[in-house]
C-alpha positions in Angstrom: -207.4 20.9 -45.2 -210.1 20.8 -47.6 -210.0 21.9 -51.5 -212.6 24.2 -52.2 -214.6 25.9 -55.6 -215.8 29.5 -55.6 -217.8 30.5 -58.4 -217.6 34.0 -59.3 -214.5 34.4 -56.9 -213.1 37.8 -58.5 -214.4 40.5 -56.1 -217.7 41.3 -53.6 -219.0 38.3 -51.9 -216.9 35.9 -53.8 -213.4 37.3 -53.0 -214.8 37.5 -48.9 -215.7 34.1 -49.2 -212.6 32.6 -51.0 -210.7 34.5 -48.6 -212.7 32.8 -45.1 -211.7 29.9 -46.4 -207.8 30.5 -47.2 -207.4 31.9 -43.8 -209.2 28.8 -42.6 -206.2 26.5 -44.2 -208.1 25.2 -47.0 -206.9 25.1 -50.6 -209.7 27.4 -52.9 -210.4 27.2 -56.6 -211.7 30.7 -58.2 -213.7 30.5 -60.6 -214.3 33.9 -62.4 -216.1 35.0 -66.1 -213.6 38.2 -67.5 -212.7 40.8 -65.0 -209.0 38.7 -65.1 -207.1 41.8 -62.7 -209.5 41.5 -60.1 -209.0 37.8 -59.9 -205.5 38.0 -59.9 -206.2 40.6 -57.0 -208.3 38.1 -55.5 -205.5 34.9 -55.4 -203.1 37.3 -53.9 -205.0 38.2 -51.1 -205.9 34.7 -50.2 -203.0 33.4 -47.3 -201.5 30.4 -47.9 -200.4 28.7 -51.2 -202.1 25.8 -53.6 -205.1 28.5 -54.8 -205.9 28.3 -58.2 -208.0 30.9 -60.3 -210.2 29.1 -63.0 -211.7 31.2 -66.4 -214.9 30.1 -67.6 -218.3 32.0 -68.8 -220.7 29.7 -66.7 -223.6 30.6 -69.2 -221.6 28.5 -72.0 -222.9 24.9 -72.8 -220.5 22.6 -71.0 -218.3 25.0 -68.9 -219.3 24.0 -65.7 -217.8 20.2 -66.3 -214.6 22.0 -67.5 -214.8 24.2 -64.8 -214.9 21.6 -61.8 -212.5 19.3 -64.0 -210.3 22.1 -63.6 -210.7 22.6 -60.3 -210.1 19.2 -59.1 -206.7 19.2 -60.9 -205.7 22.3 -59.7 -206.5 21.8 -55.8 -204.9 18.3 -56.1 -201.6 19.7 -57.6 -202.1 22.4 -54.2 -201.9 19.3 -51.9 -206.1 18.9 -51.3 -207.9 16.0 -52.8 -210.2 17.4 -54.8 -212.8 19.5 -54.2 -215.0 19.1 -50.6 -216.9 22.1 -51.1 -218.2 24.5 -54.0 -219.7 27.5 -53.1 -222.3 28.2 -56.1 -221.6 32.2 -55.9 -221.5 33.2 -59.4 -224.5 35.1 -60.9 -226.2 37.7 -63.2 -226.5 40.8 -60.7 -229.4 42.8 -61.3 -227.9 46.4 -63.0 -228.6 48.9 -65.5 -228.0 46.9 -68.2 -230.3 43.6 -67.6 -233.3 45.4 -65.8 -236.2 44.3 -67.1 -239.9 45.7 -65.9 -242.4 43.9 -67.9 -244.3 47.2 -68.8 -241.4 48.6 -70.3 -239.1 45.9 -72.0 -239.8 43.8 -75.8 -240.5 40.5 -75.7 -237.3 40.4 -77.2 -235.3 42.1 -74.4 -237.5 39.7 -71.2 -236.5 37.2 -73.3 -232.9 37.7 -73.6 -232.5 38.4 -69.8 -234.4 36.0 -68.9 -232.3 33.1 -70.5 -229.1 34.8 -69.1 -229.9 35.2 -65.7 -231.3 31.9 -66.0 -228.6 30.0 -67.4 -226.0 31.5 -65.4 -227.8 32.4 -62.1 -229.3 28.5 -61.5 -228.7 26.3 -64.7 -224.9 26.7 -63.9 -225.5 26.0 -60.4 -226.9 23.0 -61.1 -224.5 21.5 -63.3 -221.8 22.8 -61.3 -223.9 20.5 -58.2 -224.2 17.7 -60.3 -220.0 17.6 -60.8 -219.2 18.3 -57.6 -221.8 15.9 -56.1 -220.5 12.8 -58.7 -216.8 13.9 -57.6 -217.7 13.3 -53.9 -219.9 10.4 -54.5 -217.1 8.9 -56.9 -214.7 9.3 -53.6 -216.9 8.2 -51.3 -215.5 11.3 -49.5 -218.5 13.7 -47.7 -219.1 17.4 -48.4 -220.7 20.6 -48.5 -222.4 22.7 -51.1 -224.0 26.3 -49.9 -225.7 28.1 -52.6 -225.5 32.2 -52.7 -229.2 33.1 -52.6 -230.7 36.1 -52.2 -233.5 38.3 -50.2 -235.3 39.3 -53.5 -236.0 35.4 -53.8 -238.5 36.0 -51.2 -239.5 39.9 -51.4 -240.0 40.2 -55.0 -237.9 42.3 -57.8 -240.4 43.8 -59.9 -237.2 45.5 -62.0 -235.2 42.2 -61.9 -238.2 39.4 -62.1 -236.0 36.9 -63.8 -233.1 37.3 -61.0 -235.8 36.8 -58.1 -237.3 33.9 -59.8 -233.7 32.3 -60.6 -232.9 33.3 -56.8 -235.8 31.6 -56.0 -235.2 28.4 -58.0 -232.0 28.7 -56.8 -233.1 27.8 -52.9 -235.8 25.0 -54.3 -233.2 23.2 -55.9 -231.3 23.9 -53.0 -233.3 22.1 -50.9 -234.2 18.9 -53.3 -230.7 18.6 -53.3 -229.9 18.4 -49.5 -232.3 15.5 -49.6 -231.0 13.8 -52.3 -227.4 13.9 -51.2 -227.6 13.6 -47.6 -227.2 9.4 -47.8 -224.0 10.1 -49.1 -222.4 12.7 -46.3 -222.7 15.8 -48.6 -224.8 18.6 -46.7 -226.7 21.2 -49.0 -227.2 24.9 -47.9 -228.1 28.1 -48.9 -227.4 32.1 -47.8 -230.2 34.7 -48.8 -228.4 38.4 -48.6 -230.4 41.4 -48.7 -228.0 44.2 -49.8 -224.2 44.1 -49.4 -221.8 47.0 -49.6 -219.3 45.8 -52.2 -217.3 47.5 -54.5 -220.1 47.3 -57.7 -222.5 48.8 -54.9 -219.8 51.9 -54.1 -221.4 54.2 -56.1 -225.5 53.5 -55.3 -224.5 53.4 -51.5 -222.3 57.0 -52.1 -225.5 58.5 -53.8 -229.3 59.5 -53.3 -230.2 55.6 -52.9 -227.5 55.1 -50.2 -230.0 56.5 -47.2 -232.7 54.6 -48.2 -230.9 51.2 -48.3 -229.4 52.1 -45.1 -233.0 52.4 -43.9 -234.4 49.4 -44.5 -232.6 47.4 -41.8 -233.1 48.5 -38.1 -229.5 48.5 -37.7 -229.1 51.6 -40.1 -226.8 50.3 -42.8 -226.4 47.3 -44.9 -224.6 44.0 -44.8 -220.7 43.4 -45.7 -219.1 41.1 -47.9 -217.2 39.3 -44.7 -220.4 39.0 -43.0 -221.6 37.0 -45.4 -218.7 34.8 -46.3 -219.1 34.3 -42.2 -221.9 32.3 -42.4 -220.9 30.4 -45.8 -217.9 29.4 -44.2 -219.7 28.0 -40.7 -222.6 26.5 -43.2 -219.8 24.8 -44.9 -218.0 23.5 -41.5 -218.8 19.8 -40.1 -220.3 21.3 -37.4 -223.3 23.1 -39.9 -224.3 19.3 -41.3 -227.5 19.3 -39.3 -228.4 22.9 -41.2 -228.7 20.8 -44.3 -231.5 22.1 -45.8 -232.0 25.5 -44.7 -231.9 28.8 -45.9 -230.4 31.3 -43.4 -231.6 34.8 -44.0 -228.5 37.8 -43.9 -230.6 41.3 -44.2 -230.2 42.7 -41.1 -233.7 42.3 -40.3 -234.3 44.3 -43.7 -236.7 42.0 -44.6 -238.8 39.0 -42.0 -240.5 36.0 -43.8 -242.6 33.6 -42.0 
């Protein structure tokens, strides 16, 4: 049984992957920003007992600390010790709101995104790595940390530059990580999804858009939630330590990098 911290654990990707893991017999920390009744949804999905749901804006100075603090506490008082593995999930998701073409946006505006997605989407991540990796260190106990990527990282988003480039940062870091932590038995990977039917996507999949997206992969649709949280769960495993390193691709052949 290991303890285990999912950032941005209230629905989509984050509630399929909190919930591979619960079936799995592990003890899982949610982490989650405001959407509180989706969370709460979330926890009472997950089988078993000793899951804890954690509040915390990631973008705030100091929250990830607080955040794995929390979670270490809350997974021990489930029966784990501590947290083995953190599944950096959370982000800024591209969306009406934050999009951000740089022939059509102020200064003002780029720059507001920019430090948003940025702060949340791999600034957060790192800190929430850094915890986590002094935690295990500090136990002398190994681990796993898989990052939640994404295609765009490696295709371009010319609507959502700063979430590409954060993305992209994202699997660098990564990567310096699985290096730098790999003498002490802690295994660093990454997922890159193209698009995911989840329930934010309902509505672009349901209209004019939906076709097209469906296009793009030769299998004619696009990915699920438990599809991914399939292979962040094996990444996680002792049997994925050799993957340390890597970035595994989940578009459905959407999108082929060499």
């Amino acid at each position: 049984m290991r303890g285990v911290l999912v950032t941005g654990g209230s629905r989509g990707i984050g509630r399929a992957v909190a919930t591979a893991f619960a079936r799995g017999g592990d003890r899982v920390a949610v982490q989650y920003a405001s959407r509180r009744e989706d969370a709460e949804e979330t926890l009472r999905l997950l089988p078993g007992t000793g899951h804890v749901l954690i509040e915390a804006d990631l973008g705030e100075p100091g929250a990830a600390e607080r955040v794995v603090a929390a979670a270490v506490k809350g997974l021990r008082d489930g029966g784990a010790e501590g947290v083995d593995v953190l599944v950096n999930n959370a982000a800024v998701a591209p969306s009406a709101d934050n999009r951000h073409p740089v022939a059509e946006v102020s200064l003002e505006e780029w720059r507001a995104v920019w430090r948003r997605m940025t702060d949340v989407n791999l600034l957060a991540a790192a800190d929430l790595t850094w915890a986590v990796a002094r935690h295990l260190i500090d136990r002398g106990a190994s681990g796993s940390i898989v990052n939640v990527g994404s295609r765009g990282a490696f295709r371009g988003e010319p609507e959502f530059p700063a979430y590409g480039a954060a993305k992209a940062a994202l699997h660098a870091f990564g990567q310096s990580m699985a290096v730098a932590l790999a003498p002490h038995g802690i295994a660093v990977t990454a997922v890159a999804p193209g698009f995911v039917a989840t329930e934010r996507q309902a509505a672009k999949l349901a209209g004019e858009a939906g076709e097209a997206l469906r296009t793009e992969s030769p299998f004619g649709r696009v990915g699920t939630a438990e599809e991914i949280a399939a292979a962040v769960h094996f990444l996680a495993s002792p049997a994925a330590v050799w993957a340390s390193g890597t970035v595994v691709d989940l578009n459905g052949a959407s999108y082929l990098r060499t």
